[in-house]
C-alpha positions in Angstrom: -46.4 21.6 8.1 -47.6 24.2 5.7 -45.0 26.8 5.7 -42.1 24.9 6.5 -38.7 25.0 5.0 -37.2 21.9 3.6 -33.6 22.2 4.1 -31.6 19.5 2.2 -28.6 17.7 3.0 -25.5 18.1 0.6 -24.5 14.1 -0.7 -20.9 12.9 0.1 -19.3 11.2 -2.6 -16.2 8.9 -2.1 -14.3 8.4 -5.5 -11.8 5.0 -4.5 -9.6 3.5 -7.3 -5.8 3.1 -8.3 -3.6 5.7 -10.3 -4.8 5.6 -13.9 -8.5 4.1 -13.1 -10.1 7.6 -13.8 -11.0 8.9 -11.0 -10.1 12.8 -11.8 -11.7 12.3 -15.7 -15.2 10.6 -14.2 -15.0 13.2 -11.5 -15.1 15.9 -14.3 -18.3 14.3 -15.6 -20.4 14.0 -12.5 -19.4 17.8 -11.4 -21.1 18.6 -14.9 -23.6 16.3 -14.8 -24.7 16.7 -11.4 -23.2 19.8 -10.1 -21.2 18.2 -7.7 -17.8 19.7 -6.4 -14.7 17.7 -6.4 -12.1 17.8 -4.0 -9.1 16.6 -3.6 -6.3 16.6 -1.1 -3.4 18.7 -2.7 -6.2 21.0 -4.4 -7.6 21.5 -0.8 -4.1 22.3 1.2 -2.9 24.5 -1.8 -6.1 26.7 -1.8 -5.7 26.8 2.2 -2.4 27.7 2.3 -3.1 30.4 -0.4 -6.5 31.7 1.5 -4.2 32.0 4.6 -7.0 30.2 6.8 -6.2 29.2 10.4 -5.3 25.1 9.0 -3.8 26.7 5.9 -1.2 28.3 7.9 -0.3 25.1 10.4 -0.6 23.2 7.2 2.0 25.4 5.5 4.6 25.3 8.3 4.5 21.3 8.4 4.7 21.5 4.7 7.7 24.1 5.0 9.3 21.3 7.5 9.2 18.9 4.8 6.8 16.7 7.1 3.2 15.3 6.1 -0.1 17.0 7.1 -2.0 15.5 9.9 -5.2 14.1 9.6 -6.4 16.7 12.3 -5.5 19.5 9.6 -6.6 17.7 6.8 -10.1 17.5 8.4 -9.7 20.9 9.3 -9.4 22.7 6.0 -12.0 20.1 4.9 -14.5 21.3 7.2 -13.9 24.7 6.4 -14.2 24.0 2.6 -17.5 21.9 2.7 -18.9 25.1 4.5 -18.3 27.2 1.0 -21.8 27.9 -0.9 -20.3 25.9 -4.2 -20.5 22.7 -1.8 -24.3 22.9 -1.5 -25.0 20.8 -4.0 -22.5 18.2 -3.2 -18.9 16.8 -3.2 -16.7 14.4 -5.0 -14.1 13.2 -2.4 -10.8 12.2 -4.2 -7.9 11.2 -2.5 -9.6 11.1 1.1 -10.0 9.3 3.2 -7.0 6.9 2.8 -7.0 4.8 6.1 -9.7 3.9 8.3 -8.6 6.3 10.7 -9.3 8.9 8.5 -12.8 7.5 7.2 -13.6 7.4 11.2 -12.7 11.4 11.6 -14.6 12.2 8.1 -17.7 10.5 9.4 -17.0 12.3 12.9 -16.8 15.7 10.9 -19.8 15.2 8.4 -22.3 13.6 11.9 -21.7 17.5 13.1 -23.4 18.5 9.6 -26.4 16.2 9.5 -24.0 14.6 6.6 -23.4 11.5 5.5 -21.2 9.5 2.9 -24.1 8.6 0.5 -21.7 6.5 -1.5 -17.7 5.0 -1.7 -17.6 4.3 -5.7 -14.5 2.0 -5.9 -13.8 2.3 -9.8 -12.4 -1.6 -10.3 -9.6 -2.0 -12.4 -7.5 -4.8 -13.9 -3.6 -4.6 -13.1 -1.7 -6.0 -16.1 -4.4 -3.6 -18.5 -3.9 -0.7 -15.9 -0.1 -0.8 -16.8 -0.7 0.0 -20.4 -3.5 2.6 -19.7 -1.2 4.4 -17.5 2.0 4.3 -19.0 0.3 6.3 -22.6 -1.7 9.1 -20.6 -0.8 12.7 -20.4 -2.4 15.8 -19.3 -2.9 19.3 -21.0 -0.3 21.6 -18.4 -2.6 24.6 -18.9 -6.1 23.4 -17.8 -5.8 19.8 -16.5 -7.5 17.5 -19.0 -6.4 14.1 -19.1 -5.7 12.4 -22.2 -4.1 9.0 -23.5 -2.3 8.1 -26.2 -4.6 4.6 -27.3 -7.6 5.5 -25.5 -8.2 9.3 -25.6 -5.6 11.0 -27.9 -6.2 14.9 -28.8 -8.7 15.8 -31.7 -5.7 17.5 -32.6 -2.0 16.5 -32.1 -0.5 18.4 -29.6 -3.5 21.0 -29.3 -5.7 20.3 -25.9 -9.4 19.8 -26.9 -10.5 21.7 -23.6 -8.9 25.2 -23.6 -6.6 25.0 -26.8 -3.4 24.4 -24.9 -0.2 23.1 -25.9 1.7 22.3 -23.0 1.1 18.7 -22.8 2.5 16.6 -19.8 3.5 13.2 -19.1 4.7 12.1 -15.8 8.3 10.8 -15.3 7.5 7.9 -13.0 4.7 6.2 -15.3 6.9 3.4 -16.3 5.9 0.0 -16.3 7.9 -1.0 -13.2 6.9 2.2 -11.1 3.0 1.5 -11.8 3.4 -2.0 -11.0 4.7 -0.8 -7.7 2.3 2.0 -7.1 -1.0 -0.3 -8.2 0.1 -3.0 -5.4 0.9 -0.4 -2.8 -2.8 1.2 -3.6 -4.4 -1.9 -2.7 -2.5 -3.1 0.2 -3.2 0.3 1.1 -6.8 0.3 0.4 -8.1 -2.8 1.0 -9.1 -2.2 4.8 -10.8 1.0 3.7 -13.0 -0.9 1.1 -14.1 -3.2 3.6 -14.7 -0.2 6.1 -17.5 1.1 3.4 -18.8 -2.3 2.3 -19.3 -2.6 6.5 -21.4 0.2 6.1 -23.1 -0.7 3.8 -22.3 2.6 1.7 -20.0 0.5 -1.0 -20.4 0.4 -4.9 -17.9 -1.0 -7.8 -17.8 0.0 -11.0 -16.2 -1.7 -13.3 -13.8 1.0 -14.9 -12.0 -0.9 -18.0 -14.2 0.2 -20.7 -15.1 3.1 -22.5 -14.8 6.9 -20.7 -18.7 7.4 -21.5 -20.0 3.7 -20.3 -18.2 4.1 -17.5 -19.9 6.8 -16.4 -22.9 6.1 -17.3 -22.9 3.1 -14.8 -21.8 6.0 -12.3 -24.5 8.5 -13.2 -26.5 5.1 -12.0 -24.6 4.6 -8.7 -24.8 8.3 -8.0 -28.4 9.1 -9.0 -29.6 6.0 -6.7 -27.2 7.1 -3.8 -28.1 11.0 -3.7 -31.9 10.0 -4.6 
């Protein structure tokens, strides 16, 4: 009808893959490439419980109690989040959903929005290699970026390549025996949720053991043909 505005639907994106696998890094690189948002879980119930929302104040009292979040909150700061104008675009989900009763409330809470999940990118990994990845990483403490010893050291030792920082950070629990535990706990974990999405018909995999840059450019791929 001539006239008539278009109004377009903001893509869901679902980033699934074990600690180390580069989720946060390839997350980085579709925000810039696409415009996307990401979001994860502690960056949403920190900036709620800052904001002083409704859900940011019932999460901060469970949090206070030393309990876990519900799902009901988590989906309620997430609603209120995808409602901001820098989610028009898009969002990268990271960290959510983690059962299959949380994928059931998400796709509850995006039906109310016309939304959708256009895909659940599960970035596949190999265990024994994931050990050794994960074990030499660090981050910069001042802005985030993610770097590893073997595959993506510092242009400069000790000087962050993003913002010039020098507070670099390694995690205590990335031994070899601790990432063993936490790779088989993410799948066992996981595994109904991948077969939740591949139901749907909504799941990719990416093979996510090469290169930073060929790995996403087989996700530019997935995303541009899911968002199209």
């Amino acid at each position: 009808m001539e006239g008539a505005v278009t109004h377009t639907v903001a893509p869901v994106l679902i980033l699934l893959g074990p600690p180390g696998a580069g989720k946060g890094t390839q997350a980085r690189m579709l925000e810039a490439a696409h415009g996307f948002i990401q979001l994860s879980t502690g960056d949403l119930l920190r900036a709620a419980v800052a904001a002083g929302t409704d859900a940011g104040h019932r999460a901060s009292a469970v949090m206070e109690a030393g309990d876990l979040v519900s799902d009901e909150i988590v989906i309620a700061i997430l609603r209120d989040r995808l409602s901001d104008p820098d989610c028009a675009k898009g969002v990268i989900l990271d960290g959510f959903p983690r059962t299959t009763v949380q994928a059931e409330a998400l796709d509850a809470l995006l039906s109310d929005s016309g939304q959708r999940i256009n895909a659940a990118i599960s970035l596949d990994v190999v265990d024994a290699a994931m050990v050794e990845r994960i074990c030499g990483r660090y981050t910069c403490g001042g802005c985030g970026e993610g770097y590893h010893d073997s595959f993506k050291p510092t242009a400069t030792t000790g000087l962050c390549d993003r913002c010039g920082g020098t507070n670099m950070k390694r995690r205590a629990d990335d031994t070899a025996e601790t990432v063993a535990q936490r790779l088989a706990a993410y799948h066992a974990q996981t595994a109904p949720l991948i077969d939740y999405y591949h139901s749907q018909g909504a799941l990719c995999r990416v093979p996510a053991m090469g290169a930073i840059n060929d790995i996403a450019a087989r996700l530019n791929v997935v995303v541009s043909e899911a968002t199209a």
